[in-house]
C-alpha positions in Angstrom: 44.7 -37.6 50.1 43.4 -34.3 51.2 45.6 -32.3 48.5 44.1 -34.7 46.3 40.9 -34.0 46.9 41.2 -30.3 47.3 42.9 -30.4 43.6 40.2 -32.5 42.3 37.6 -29.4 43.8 39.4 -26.6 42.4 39.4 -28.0 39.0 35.8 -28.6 39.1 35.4 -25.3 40.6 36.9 -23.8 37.6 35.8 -26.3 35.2 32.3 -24.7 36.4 33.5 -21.6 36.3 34.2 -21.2 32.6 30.7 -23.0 32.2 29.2 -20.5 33.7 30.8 -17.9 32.0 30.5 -19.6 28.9 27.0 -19.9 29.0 26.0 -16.4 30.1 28.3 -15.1 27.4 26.0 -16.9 24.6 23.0 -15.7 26.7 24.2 -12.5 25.9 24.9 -12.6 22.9 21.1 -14.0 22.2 20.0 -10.6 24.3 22.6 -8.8 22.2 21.4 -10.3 18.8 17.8 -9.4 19.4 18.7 -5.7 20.7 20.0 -5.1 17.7 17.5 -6.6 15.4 14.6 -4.6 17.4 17.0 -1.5 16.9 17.5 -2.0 13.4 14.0 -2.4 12.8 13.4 0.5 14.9 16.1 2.9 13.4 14.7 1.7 9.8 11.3 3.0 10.4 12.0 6.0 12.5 11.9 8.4 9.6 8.5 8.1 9.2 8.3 9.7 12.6 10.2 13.1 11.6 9.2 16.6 10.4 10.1 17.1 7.2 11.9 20.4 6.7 14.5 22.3 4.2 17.6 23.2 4.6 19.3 26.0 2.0 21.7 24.7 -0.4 22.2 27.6 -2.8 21.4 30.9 -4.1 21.8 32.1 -7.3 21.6 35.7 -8.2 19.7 36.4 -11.7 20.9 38.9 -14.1 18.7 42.4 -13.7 15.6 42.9 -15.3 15.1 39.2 -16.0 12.2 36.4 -15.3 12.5 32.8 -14.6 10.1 31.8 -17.1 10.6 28.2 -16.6 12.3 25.5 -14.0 15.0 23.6 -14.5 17.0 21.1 -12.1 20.4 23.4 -12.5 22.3 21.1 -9.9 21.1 17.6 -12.4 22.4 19.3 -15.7 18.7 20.8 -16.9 18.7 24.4 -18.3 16.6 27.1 -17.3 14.4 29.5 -19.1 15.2 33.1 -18.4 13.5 35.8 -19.7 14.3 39.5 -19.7 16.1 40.9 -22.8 13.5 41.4 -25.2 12.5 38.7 -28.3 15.0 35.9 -27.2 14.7 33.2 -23.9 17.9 32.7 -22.5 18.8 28.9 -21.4 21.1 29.3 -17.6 22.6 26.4 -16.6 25.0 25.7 -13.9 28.6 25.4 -13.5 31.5 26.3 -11.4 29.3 27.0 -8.9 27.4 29.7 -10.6 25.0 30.1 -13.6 25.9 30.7 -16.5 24.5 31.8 -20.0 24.0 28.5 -22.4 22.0 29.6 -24.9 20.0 32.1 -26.7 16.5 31.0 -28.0 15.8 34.7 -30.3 12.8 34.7 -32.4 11.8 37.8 -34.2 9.9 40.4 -32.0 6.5 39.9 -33.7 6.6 36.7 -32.1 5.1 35.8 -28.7 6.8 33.4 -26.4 5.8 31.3 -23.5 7.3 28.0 -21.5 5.2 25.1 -20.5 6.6 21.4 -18.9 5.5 18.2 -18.9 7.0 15.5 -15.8 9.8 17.9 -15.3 10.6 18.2 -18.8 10.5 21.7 -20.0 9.7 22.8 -23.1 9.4 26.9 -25.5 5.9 27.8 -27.0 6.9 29.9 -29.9 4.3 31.9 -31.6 4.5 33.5 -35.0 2.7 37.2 -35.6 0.7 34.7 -38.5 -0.6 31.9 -35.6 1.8 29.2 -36.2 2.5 27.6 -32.9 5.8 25.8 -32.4 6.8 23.8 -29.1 10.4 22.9 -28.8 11.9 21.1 -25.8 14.6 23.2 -24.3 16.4 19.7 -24.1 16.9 20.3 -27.6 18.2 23.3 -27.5 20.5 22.8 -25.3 21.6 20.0 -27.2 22.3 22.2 -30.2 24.2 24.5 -28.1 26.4 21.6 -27.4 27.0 20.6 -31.7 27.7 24.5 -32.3 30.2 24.3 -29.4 31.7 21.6 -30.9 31.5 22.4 -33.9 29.2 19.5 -35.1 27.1 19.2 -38.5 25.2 22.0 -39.0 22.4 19.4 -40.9 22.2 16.8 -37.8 21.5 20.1 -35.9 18.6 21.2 -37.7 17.3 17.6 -37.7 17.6 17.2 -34.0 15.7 20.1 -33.9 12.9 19.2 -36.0 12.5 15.7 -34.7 11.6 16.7 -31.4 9.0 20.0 -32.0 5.3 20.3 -32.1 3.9 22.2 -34.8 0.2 23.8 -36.1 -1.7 26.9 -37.1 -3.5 28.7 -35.4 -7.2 30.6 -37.2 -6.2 34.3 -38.0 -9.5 35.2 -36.8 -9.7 34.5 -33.2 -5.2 35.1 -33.1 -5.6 38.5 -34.6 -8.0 39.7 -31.5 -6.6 37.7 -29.3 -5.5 39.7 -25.7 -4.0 37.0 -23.4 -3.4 33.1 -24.0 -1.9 30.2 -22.2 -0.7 26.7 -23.3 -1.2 23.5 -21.8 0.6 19.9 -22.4 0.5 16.5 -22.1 1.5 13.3 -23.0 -1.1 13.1 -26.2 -2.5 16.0 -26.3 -1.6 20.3 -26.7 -3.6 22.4 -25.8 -3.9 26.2 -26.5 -6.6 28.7 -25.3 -7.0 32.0 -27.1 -8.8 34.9 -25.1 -10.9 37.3 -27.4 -12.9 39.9 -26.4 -15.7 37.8 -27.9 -15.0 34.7 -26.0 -12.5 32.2 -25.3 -11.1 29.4 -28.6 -9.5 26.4 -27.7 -7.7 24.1 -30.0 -6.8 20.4 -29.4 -3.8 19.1 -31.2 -3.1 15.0 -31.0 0.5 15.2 -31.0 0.4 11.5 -31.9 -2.0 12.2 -34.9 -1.4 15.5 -35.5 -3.9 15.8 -38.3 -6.5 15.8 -35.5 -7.6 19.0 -34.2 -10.8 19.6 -31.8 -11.8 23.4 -31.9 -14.2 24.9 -28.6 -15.4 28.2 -28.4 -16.6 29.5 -25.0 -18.8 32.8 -25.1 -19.7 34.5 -22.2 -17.3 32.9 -19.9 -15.0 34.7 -17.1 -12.1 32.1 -17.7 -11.0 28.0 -19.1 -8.4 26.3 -17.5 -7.1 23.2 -19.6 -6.1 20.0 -18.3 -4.7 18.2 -21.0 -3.7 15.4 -19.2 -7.7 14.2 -18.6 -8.7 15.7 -21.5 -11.4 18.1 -19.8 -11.5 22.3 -19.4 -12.9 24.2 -16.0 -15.0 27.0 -17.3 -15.8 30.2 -14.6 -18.4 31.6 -15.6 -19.9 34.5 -13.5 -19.8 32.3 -9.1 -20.3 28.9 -11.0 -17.0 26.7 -11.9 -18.4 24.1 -14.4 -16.7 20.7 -16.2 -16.3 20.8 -20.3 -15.1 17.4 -21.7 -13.2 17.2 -24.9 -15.9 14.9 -26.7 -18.5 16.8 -25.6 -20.2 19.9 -27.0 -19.4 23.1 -25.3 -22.8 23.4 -24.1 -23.0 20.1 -22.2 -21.3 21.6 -19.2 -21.9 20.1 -15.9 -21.7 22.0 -13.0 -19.0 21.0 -10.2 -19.3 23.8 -7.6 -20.5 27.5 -6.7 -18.9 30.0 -5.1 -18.9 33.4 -3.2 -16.4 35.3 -6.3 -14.4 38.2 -4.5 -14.0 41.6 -5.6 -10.3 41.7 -4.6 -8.9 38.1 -5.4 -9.3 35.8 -8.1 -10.3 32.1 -8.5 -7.3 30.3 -7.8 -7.5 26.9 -9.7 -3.7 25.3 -9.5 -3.5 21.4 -11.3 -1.2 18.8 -10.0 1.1 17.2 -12.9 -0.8 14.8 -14.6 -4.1 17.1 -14.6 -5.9 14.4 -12.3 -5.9 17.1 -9.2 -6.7 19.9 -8.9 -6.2 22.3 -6.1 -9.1 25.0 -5.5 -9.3 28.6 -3.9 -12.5 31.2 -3.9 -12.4 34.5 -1.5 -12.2 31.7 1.4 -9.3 30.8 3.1 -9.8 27.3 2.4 -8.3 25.2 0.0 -10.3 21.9 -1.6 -8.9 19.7 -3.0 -10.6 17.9 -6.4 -10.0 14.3 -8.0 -10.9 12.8 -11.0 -13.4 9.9 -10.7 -15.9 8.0 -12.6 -19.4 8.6 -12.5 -22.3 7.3 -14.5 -19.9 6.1 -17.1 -18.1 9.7 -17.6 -15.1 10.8 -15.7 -15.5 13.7 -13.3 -14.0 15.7 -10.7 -15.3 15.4 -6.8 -14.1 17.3 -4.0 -12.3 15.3 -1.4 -10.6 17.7 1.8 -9.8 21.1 2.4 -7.3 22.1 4.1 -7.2 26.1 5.7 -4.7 29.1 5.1 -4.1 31.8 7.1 -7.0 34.8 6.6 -6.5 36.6 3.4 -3.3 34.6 2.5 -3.7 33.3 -1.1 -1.9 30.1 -2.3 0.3 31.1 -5.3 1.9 27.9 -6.2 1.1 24.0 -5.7 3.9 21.4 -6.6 3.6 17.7 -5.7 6.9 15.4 -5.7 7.4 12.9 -8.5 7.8 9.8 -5.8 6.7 10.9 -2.4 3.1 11.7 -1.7 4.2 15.2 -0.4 2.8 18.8 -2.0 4.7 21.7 -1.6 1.7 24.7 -1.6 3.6 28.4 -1.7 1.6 31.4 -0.5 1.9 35.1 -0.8 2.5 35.4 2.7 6.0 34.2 2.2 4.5 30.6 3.7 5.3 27.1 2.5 3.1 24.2 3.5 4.2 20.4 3.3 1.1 18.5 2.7 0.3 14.8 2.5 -1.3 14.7 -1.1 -3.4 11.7 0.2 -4.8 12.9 3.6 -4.6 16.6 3.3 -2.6 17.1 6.5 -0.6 19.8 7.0 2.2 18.5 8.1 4.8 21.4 8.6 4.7 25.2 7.7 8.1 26.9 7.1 8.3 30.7 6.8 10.6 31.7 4.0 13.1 34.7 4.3 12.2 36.3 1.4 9.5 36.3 -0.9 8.8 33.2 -3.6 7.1 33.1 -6.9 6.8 29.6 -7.9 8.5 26.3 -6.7 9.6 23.0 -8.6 10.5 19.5 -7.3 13.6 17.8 -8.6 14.2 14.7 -6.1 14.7 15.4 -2.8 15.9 19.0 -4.0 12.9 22.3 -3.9 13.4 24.6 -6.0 12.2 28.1 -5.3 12.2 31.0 -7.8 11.6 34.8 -7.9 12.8 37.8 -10.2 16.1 38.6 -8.0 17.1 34.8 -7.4 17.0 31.2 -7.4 17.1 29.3 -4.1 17.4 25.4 -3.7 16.7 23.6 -0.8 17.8 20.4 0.4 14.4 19.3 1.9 14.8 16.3 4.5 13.0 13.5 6.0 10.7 13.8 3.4 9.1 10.1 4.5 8.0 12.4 7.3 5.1 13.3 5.3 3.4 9.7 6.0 0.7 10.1 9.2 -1.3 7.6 10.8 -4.3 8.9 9.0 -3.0 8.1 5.7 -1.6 4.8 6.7 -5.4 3.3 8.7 -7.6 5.8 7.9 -9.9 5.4 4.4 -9.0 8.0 1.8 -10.4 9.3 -1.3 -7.5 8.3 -4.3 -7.3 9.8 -7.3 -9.8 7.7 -9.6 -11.6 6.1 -7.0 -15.5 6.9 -6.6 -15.4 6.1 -2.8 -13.1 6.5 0.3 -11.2 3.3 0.1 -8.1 1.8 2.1 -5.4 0.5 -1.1 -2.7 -0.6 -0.8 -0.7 0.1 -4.1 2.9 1.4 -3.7 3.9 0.4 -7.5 2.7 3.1 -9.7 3.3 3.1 -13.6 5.3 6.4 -13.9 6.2 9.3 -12.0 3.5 11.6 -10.4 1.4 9.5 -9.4 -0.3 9.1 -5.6 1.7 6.3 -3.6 -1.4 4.3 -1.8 0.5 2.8 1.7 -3.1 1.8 3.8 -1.9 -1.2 6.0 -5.6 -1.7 6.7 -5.7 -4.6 3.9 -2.6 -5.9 5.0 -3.8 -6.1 8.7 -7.1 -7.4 7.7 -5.9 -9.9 5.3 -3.2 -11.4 8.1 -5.6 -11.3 10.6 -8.6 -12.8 8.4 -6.2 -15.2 7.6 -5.0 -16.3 11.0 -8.6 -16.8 12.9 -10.2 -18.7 10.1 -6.9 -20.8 10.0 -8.1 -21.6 14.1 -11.3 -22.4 13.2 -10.0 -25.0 11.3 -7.1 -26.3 13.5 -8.8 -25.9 17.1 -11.1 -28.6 16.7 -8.5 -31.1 15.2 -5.5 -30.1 17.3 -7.2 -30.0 20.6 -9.1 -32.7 19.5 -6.6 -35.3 18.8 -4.9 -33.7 21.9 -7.7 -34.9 24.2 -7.9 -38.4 22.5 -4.2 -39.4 22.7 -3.7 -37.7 26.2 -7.2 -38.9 27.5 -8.8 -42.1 25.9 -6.0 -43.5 24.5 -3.9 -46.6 26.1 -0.8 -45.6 26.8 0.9 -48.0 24.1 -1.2 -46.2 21.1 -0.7 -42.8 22.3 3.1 -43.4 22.3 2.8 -44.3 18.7 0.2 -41.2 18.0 1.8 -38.7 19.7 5.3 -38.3 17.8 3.6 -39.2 14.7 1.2 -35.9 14.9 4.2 -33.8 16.7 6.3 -34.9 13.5 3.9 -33.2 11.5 5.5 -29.5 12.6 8.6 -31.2 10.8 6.7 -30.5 7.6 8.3 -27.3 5.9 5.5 -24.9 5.6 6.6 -23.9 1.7 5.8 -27.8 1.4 2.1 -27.2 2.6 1.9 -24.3 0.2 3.0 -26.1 -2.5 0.6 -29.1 -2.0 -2.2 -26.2 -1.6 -1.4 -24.2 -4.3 -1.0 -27.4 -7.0 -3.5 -29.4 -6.0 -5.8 -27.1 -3.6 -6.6 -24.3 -5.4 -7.4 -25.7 -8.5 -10.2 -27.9 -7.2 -11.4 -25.3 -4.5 -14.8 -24.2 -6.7 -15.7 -27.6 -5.5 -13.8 -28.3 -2.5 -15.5 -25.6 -0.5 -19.0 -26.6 -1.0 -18.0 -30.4 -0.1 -16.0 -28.9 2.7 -18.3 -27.0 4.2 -21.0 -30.1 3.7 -18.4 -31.6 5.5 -18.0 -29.4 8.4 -22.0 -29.6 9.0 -22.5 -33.1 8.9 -19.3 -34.5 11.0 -20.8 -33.8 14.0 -23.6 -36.3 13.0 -21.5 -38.6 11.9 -19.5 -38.9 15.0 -22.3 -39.1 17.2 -23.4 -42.0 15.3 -20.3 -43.5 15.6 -19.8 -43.1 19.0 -23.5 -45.1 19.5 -22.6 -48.1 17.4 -18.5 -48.5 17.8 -19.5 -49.7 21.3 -21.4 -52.7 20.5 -19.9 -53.7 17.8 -15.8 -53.4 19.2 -17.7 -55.8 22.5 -18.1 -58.4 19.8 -13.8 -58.1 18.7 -10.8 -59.8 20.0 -9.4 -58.4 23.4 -6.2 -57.4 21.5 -7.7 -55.0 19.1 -11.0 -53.7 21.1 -9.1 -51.0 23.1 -8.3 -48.3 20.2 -11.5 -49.3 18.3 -12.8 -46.4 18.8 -10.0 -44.6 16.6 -10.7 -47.0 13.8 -14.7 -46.5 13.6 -14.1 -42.8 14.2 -11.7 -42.7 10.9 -13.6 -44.7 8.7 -16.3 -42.9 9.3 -14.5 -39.5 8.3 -13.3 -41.1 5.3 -16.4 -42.5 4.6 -18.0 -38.7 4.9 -15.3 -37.0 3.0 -16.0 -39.5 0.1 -20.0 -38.8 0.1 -19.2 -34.7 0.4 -16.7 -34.8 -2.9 -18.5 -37.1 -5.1 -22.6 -37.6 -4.4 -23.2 -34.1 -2.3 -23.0 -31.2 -4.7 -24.6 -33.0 -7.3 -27.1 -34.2 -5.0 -27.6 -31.0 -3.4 -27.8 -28.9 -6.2 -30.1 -30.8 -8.4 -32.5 -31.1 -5.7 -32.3 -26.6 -5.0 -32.0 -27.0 -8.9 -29.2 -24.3 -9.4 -25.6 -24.1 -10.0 -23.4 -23.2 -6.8 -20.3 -23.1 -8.2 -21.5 -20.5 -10.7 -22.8 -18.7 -7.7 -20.1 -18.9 -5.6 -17.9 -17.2 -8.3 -19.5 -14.6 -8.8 -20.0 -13.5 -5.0 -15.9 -12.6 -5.2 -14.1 -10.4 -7.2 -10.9 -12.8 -6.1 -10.8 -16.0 -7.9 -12.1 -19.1 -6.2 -9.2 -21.1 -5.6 -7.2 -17.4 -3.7 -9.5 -17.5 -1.7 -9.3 -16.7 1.9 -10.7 -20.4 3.1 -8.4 -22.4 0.9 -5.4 -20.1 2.7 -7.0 -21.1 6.3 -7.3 -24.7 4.7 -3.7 -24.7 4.3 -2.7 -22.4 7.0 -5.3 -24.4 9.9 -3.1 -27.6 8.8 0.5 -25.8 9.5 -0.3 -25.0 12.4 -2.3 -27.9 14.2 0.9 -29.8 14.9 2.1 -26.9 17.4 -1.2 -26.6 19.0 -1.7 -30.3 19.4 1.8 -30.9 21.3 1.5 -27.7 23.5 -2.3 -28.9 24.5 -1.6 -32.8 24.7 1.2 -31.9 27.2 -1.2 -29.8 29.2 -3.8 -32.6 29.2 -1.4 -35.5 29.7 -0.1 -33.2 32.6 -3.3 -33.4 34.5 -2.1 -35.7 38.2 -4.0 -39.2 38.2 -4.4 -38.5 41.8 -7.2 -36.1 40.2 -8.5 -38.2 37.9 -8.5 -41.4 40.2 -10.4 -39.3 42.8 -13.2 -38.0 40.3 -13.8 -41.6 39.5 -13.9 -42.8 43.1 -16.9 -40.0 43.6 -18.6 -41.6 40.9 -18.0 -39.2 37.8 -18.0 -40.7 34.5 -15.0 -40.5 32.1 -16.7 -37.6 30.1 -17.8 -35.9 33.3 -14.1 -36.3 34.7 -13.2 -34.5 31.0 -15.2 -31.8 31.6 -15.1 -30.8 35.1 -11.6 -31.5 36.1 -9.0 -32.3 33.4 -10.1 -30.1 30.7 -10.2 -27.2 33.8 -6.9 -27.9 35.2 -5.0 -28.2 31.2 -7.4 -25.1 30.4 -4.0 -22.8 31.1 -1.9 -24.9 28.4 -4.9 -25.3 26.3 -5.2 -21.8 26.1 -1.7 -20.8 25.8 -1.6 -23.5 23.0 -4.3 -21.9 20.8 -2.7 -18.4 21.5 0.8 -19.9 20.4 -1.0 -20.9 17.3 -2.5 -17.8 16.5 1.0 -16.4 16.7 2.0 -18.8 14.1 -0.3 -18.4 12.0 0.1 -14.7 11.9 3.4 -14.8 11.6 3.6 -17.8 8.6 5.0 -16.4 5.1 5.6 -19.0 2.5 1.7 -20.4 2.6 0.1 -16.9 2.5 2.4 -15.9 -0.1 2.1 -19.0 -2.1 -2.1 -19.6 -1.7 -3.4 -16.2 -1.6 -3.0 -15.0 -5.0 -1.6 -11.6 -2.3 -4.8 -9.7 -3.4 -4.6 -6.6 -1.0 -8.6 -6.0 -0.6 -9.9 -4.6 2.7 -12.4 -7.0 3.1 -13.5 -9.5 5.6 -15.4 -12.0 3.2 -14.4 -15.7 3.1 -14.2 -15.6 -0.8 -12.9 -13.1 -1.2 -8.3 -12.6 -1.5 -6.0 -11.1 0.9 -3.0 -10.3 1.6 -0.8 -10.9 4.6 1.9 -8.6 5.9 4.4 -11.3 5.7 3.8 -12.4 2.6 3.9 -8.6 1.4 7.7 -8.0 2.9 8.5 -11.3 1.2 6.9 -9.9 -2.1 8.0 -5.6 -2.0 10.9 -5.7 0.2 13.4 -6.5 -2.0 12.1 -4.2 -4.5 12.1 -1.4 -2.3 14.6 1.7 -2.9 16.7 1.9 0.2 15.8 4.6 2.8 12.7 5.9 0.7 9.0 6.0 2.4 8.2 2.9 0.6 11.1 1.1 2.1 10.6 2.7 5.7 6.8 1.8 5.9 7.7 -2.2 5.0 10.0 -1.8 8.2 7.3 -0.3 9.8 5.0 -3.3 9.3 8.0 -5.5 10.2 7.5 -3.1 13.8 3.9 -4.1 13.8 4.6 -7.8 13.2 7.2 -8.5 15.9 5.1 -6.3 18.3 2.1 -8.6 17.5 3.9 -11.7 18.3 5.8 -10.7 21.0 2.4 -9.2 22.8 0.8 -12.5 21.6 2.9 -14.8 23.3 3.5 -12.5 26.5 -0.3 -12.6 27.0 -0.4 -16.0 26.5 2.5 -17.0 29.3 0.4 -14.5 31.5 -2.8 -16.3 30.9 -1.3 -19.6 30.9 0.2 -18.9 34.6 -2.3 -16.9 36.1 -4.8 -19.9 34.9 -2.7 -22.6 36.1 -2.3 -20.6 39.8 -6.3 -20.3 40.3 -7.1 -23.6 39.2 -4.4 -25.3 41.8 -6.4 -22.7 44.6 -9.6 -24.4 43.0 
């Protein structure tokens, strides 16, 4: 019997054993599993945290005597444009390792020859002794170089050719005298400025209409600078830089800035890609920088940061990165600065072993150029360039009047500024979630004090897992019912719901004096849970009166239209709104807050209650002063749950807001959530570029949010509970 027994306790001995072991094992792999999705999140966004920096790749030795006239990205299959033998432009371009000769551009020596680029395509401005002006893509050439290799139709050759070149006269009269010029492009417009002793000429050529030609003539001027690309000139003249715009007469010149001119140094104006920025330098050692804008119906320039140089360094090149909102600036002091092209943060300096001309961006690859070689540099963490400043702070963007916080990360084409402000994406979740409690407080804990409170115990076991069956609801389900049937109806529905929100209170009052009275006069059966029944016809009864005879009512007797005025109070359209999302979003999560609360009120020891009645409280008093203080832990861990939720919730946000990212706190106006935007962009999102890093980043803020959320409300919900049993 005893061996028996003893059996029978080892096997449940090891029966528990493996239970045990069993059990912790899944624990861990439920610590494991969120170690590593806090790691991922966390090795995702790290980038943003590093220093971008370079790293050499290669260096090419240029033949003696010769110019890099133009950039190319050798290592992609792009030429570059090599001067140094005279009348002819020779086209390098890589292979086996080295450079080699691809082609010879040789135009007779009477001619004059330049390079220019446009969104790192590079092109030859080829200018006859007679003022004909010919721009041809060095894409092109190289592409003829390829036929004559292989020994291709001389005809298509020429044709190629022609297709692809711009062509137009110059006036003898202002070529013949002319002593320097320089040649501007972009994607409409060329533009070339002559420099005469008598002045400066400038001619506009529509490459898409190229029988349109503009003509200026600047007397009296010290330099022009051209920016094709916004169709405006900066004119020096004497300490004064002043703003020309193509449609305007050369004499309507507005005036942008003034400056102490040196004796030693130049102005140094240096224009970002698109001609939408430019970068300025006087005899300072400060650098502004200048964005277009619009003004009084005209587009201008305005100054927006400066950022400093070293005393007497001057910046000699400026070179921003087609994706990445990072600008390389080059000085003579053998210095190159990484700067956020938002912010104007100087986010790293690196000191170059020898000295630089000019640089060029070709993806994650810097090019750097002088007369003895060509360097390229693999430049890393490049996401680096993204600070806290240009992710919260307000910045001025290119084409904005005011310092605004956008968030805009899709941009049209290439060179363009990447806008990654989490300011509207924090506001909008957060507008979002605290109108949403509003909404649900007062019907959650509401129904939570009823059912755990007033209510017989036989209706609140029918109530309760009716309400709690509510959370069962799939919140894309609640979105779709809000976004169909809402939002359509919202011009209206607001007015009769806020009509509605004032006058409930009235309502129920009035109730609660006549239900009384009249459920004395009922059956035994039904009088007990009366209360619930005048209370809801009542509502329903309201609700009817605030959709169909208030507006009308209302707004015949102020004699105006509120739905006209209502819409045109938001620039967001009525029904994306940020009340018909806390509508929606207040309804979602009033399930989650009513269960957590009803348990804490239902939890309240009738020893408590029994003893507030024996002193003579009332039912209301007993409410108030003792079960509503002793659940006020889980009521307030409830609410904070909530808020969690609500922060948290994706599919209604996504599906109701119209994901209008506006930094704004109005009720009608749109928003946009940070869930809903990883639902929307992450997916979208190139893998391991800044775009792709920040989304994790807001992921970061997210779980941090909830997780802080819910600590706090476990710590409030305990420390609560502890002083009100020492109470």
């Amino acid at each position: 019997m005893t061996s028996y027994s003893d059996s029978i306790n080892r096997k449940r001995q090891r029966n528990d054993r493996w239970g045990r072991y069993i059990v912790t094992g899944f624990g861990g792999l439920v610590l494991l599993t969120l170690v590593i999705l806090i790691s991922h999140l966390v090795s995702q966004a790290l980038p943003l945290a590093l220093v971008p920096n370079i790293e050499k790749e290669h260096q090419f030795a240029l033949p003696q005597g010769s110019h890099v006239e133009n950039a190319g990205d050798l290592l992609g299959g792009q030429l570059v444009v090599i001067s140094g033998e005279e009348c002819r432009f020779s086209l390098f371009g890589y292979s086996d390792n080295n450079i080699t000769k691809h082609h010879d551009y040789i135009r007779p020596c009477d001619h004059q020859l330049s390079t220019t680029s446009l969104m790192g395509e590079n092109a030859i401005v080829d200018i006859s002794a007679g003022g004909q002006v010919r721009v041809v893509p060095v894409r092109s050439l190289a592409y003829r170089s390829v036929l004559i290799a292989n020994n291709s139709d001389p005809i298509a050759q020429s044709s190629s050719l022609a297709s692809s070149t711009i062509s137009f006269a110059l006036p003898s009269k202002y070529w013949s005298q002319t002593s320097s010029w320089h040649f501007a492009l972009s994607s409409k417009w060329s533009a070339i400025a002559l420099h005469t002793p008598s002045g400066t000429f400038i001619r506009w050529v529509n490459q898409l209409n190229p029988t349109q030609m503009i003509d200026k003539f600047f007397a009296n001027v010290d330099k022009v600078h051209l920016l094709p690309g916004a169709q405006m000139m900066l004119v020096e003249k004497e300490a004064h830089l002043f703003l020309s715009r193509l449609f305007e007469d050369e004499s309507e010149l507005s005036l942008l800035t003034s400056f102490n001119k040196p004796s030693s140094h130049d102005t140094s104006i240096l224009s970002l890609e698109k001609d939408r920025t430019f970068f300025l330098q006087d005899g300072a050692s400060h650098v502004s920088r200048w964005v277009i804008h619009r003004d009084a119906n005209k587009l201008g320039f305005i100054e927006t940061y400066q950022f400093s140089l070293n005393v007497g360094e001057r910046l000699v090149d400026i070179k921003e990165h087609a994706s990445i909102n990072v600008v390389a600036a080059l000085t003579d002091k053998h210095r190159l600065l990484f700067i956020n092209r938002v912010s104007g943060e100087v986010v790293t300096t690196i000191d170059l072993p020898e000295p630089i001309q000019s640089v060029s961006w070709f993806g994650n690859r810097l090019y750097g150029y002088n007369d003895d070689a060509i360097f390229i540099w693999q430049a890393n963490h490049l996401s680096g360039i993204t600070t806290w400043r240009s992710l919260f702070a307000p910045q001025h963007y290119e084409g904005y009047t005011d310092v605004d916080t956008v968030w805009q990360t899709t941009n049209a084409t290439d060179f363009q500024e990447a806008k990654f402000s989490l300011t509207p994406l924090i506001i909008g979740s957060m507008k979002a979630s605290l109108l949403a409690l509003f909404i649900a407080i007062p019907v959650a804990i509401g129904a939570a004090i009823y059912t755990a409170f007033f209510a017989k115990e036989r209706l609140r076991h029918a109530l309760k897992p009716a309400i709690e069956m509510l959370e069962a609801v799939p919140s894309v389900l609640i979105g779709f019912i809000a976004a169909i049937w809402l939002s359509p109806m919202a011009e209206q529905f607001l007015f009769s719901f806020a009509f509605f929100l004032i006058v409930i209170p009235f309502v129920l009052i009035a109730v609660a004096f006549v239900q009384r009275p009249i459920a004395d006069r009922l059956p035994a059966k039904i009088r007990h849970g009366a209360e619930l029944g005048f209370a809801i016809l009542g509502v329903f009864i309201l609700g009817y009166i605030s959709v169909v005879w208030a507006p009308e009512w209302f707004f015949s007797v102020i004699n105006v239209d509120g739905f006209d005025m209502l819409a045109a109070e938001s620039d967001s359209p009525i029904g994306k709104t940020t009340i018909v999302v806390a509508l929606a979003l207040g309804v979602a999560i009033s399930p989650s807050i009513y269960s957590i609360a009803e348990d804490a009120i239902g939890g309240v020891p009738d020893e408590l209650k029994h003893a507030s009645f024996a002193l003579g409280a009332t039912r209301l008093q007993t409410l108030k002063h003792v079960v509503l203080h002793v659940a006020f832990p889980g009521i307030t861990a409830a609410i904070m749950l909530g808020f969690g939720r609500a922060f948290g919730e994706t599919m209604i946000v996504l599906m109701v807001t119209g994901n209008t990212p506006i930094s704004s706190w109005g009720l009608i106006e749109g928003l946009r959530a940070l869930t809903a935007n990883l639902a929307i962009e992450l997916p979208e999102a190139d893998v391991s570029s800044a775009h792709y890093q920040i989304l994790f980043f807001t992921a970061g803020i997210l779980f941090v949010f909830t997780f802080v959320v819910n600590t706090i409300a476990e710590f409030t919900r305990q420390r609560l509970r502890s002083r009100s049993y020492y109470e």
